[in-house]
C-alpha positions as a Markdown table, in Angstrom:
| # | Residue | x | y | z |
|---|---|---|---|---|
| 1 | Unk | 13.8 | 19.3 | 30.4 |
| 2 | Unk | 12.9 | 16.3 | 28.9 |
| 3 | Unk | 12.0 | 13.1 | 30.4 |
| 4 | Unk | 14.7 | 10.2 | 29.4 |
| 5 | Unk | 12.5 | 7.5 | 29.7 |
| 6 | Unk | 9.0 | 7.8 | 28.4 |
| 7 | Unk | 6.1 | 4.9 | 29.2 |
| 8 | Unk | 5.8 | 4.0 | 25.3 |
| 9 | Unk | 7.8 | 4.4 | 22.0 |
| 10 | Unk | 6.9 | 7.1 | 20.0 |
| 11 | Unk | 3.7 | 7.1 | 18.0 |
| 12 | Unk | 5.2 | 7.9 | 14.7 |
| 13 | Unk | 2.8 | 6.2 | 12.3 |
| 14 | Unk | 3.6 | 6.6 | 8.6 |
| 15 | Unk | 0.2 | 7.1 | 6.2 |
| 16 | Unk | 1.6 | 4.2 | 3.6 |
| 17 | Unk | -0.6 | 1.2 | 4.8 |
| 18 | Unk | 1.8 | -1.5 | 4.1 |
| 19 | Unk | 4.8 | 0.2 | 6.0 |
| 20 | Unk | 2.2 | 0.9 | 8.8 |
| 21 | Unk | 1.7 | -2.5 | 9.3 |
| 22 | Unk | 5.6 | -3.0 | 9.7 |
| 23 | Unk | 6.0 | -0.4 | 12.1 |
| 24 | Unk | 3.4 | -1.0 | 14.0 |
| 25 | Unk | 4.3 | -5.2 | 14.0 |
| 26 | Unk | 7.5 | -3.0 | 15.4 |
| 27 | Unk | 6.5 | -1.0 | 18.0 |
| 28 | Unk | 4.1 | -3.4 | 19.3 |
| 29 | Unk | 7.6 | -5.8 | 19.2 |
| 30 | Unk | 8.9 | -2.7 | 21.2 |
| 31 | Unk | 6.7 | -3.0 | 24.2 |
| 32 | Unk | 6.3 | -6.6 | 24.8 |
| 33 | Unk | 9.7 | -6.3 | 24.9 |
| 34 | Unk | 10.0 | -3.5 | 27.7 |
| 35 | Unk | 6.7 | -4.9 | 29.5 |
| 36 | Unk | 7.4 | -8.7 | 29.3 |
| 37 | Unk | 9.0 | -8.8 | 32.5 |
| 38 | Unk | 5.6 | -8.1 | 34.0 |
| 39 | Unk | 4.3 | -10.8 | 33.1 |
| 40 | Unk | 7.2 | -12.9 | 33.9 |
| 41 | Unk | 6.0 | -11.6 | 37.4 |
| 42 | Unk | 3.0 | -12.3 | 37.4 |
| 43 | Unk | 3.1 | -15.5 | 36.3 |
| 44 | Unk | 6.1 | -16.4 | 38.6 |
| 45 | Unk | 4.1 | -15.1 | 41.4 |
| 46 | Unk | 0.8 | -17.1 | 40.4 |
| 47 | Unk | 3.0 | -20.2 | 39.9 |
| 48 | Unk | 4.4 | -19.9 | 43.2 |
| 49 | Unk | 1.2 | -19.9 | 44.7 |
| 50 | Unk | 0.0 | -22.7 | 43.4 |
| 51 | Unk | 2.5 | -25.0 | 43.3 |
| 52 | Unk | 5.0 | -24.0 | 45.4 |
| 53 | Unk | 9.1 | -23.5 | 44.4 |
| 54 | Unk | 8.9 | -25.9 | 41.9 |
| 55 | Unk | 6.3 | -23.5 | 39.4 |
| 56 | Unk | 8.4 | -20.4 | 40.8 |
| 57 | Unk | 11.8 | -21.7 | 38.6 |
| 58 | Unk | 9.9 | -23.3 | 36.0 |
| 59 | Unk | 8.0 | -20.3 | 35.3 |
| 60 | Unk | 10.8 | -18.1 | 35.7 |
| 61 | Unk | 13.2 | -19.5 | 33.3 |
| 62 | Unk | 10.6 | -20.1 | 30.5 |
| 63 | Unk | 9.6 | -16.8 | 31.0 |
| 64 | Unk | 13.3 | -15.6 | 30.6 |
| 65 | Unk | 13.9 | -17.6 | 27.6 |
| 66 | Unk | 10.6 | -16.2 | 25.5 |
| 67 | Unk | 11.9 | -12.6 | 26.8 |
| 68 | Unk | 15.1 | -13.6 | 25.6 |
| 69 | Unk | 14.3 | -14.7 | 22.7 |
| 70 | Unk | 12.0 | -10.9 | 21.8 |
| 71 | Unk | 14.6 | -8.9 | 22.5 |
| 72 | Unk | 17.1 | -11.0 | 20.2 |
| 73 | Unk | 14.1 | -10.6 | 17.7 |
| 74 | Unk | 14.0 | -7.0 | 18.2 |
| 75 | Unk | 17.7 | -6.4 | 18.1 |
| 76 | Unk | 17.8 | -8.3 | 14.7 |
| 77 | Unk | 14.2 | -5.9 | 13.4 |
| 78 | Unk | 16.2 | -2.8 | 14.6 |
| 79 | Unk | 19.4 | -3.8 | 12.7 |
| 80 | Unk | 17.7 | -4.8 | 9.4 |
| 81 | Unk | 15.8 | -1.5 | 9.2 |
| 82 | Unk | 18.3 | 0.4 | 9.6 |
| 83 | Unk | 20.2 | -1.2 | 7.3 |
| 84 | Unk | 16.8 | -0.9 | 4.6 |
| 85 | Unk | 16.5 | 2.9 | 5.6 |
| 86 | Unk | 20.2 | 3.3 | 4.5 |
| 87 | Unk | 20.1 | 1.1 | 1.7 |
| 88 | Unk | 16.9 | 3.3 | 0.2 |
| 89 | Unk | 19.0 | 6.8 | 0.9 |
| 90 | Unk | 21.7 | 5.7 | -0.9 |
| 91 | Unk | 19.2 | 5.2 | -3.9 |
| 92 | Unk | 17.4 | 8.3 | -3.4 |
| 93 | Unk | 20.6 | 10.0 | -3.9 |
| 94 | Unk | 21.4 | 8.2 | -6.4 |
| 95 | Unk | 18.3 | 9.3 | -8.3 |
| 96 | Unk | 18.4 | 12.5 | -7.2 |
| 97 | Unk | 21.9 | 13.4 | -6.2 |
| 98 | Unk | 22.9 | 16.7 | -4.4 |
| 99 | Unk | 25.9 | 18.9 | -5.1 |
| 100 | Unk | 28.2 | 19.3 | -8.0 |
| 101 | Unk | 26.9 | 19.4 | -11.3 |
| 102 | Unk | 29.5 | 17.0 | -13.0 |
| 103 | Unk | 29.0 | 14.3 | -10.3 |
| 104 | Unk | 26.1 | 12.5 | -11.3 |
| 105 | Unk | 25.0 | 9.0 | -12.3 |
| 106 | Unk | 23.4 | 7.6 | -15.1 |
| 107 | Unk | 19.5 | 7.8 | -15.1 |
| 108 | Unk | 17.6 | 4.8 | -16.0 |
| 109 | Unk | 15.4 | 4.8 | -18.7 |
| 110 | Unk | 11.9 | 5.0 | -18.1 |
| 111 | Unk | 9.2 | 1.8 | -19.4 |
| 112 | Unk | 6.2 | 3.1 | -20.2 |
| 113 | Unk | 3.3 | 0.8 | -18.7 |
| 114 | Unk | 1.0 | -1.6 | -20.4 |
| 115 | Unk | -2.3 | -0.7 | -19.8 |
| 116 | Unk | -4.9 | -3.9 | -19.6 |
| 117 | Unk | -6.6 | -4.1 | -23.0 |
| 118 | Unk | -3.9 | -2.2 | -25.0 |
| 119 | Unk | -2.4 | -3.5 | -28.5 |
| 120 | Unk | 1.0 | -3.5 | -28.8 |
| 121 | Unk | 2.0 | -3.6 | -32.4 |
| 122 | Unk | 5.3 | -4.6 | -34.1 |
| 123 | Unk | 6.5 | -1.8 | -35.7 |
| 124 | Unk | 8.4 | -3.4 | -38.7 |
| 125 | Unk | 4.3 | -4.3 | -39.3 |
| 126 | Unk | 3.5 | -0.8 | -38.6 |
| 127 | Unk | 5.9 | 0.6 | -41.1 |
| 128 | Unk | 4.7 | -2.1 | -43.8 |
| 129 | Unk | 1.0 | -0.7 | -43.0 |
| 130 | Unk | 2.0 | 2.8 | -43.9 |
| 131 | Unk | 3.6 | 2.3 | -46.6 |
| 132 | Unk | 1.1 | 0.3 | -48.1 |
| 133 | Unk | -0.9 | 3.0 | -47.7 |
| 134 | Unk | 1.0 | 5.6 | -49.5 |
């Protein structure tokens, strides 16, 4: 059996660097958000003893409103990536659609790339050029 609550989100790291950075912005989100309420004690508990009631519900509610406001943060990263992992399947299939052969849709053309340094002729001036030399 499997435990249902494990100490850390999964360590699923993709090897693109920029989408790394995003996930791991993400799971770090993650567990502040799990964890944060250890700090909340610790501070409320530190407050307390030094200044008495007064630092325990100061501390306590400014703590709850930054938790609140990371979890509302990572309810709104959760919802727009799943909505961008969706989005991206939909064109993946689109580009490369499974199942019947008479469903498909139109493939874009491809642009070839400029290459730094190239010429790019006219070709009305190309077709002058050969013809001149003929």
């Amino acid at each position: 059996m499997k435990p249902r609550w494990k100490w850390l989100p999964p360590w699923d790291m993709p090897s693109d660097p920029v989408r790394a950075v995003f996930w791991f912005l993400h799971w770090l989100l993650q567990v502040l958000v799990r964890y944060f309420s250890i700090l909340i004690l610790g501070g409320v508990a530190y407050e307390t003893y030094l200044n008495g009631l007064i630092g325990l519900f100061g501390t306590l509610l400014v703590g709850l409103f930054v938790w609140a406001g990371l979890a509302i943060l990572l309810m709104v990263v959760n919802v727009t990536s799943g909505v961008s992992r969706v989005y991206s399947e939909i064109q993946r299939f689109r580009q490369n659609p499974v199942g019947s052969s008479d469903f498909t849709y139109p493939q874009p053309e491809k642009e070839e790339n400029v290459v730094e340094g190239s010429i790019i002729t006219d070709l009305d001036e190309e077709r002058r050029r050969r013809r001149q030399e003929m």
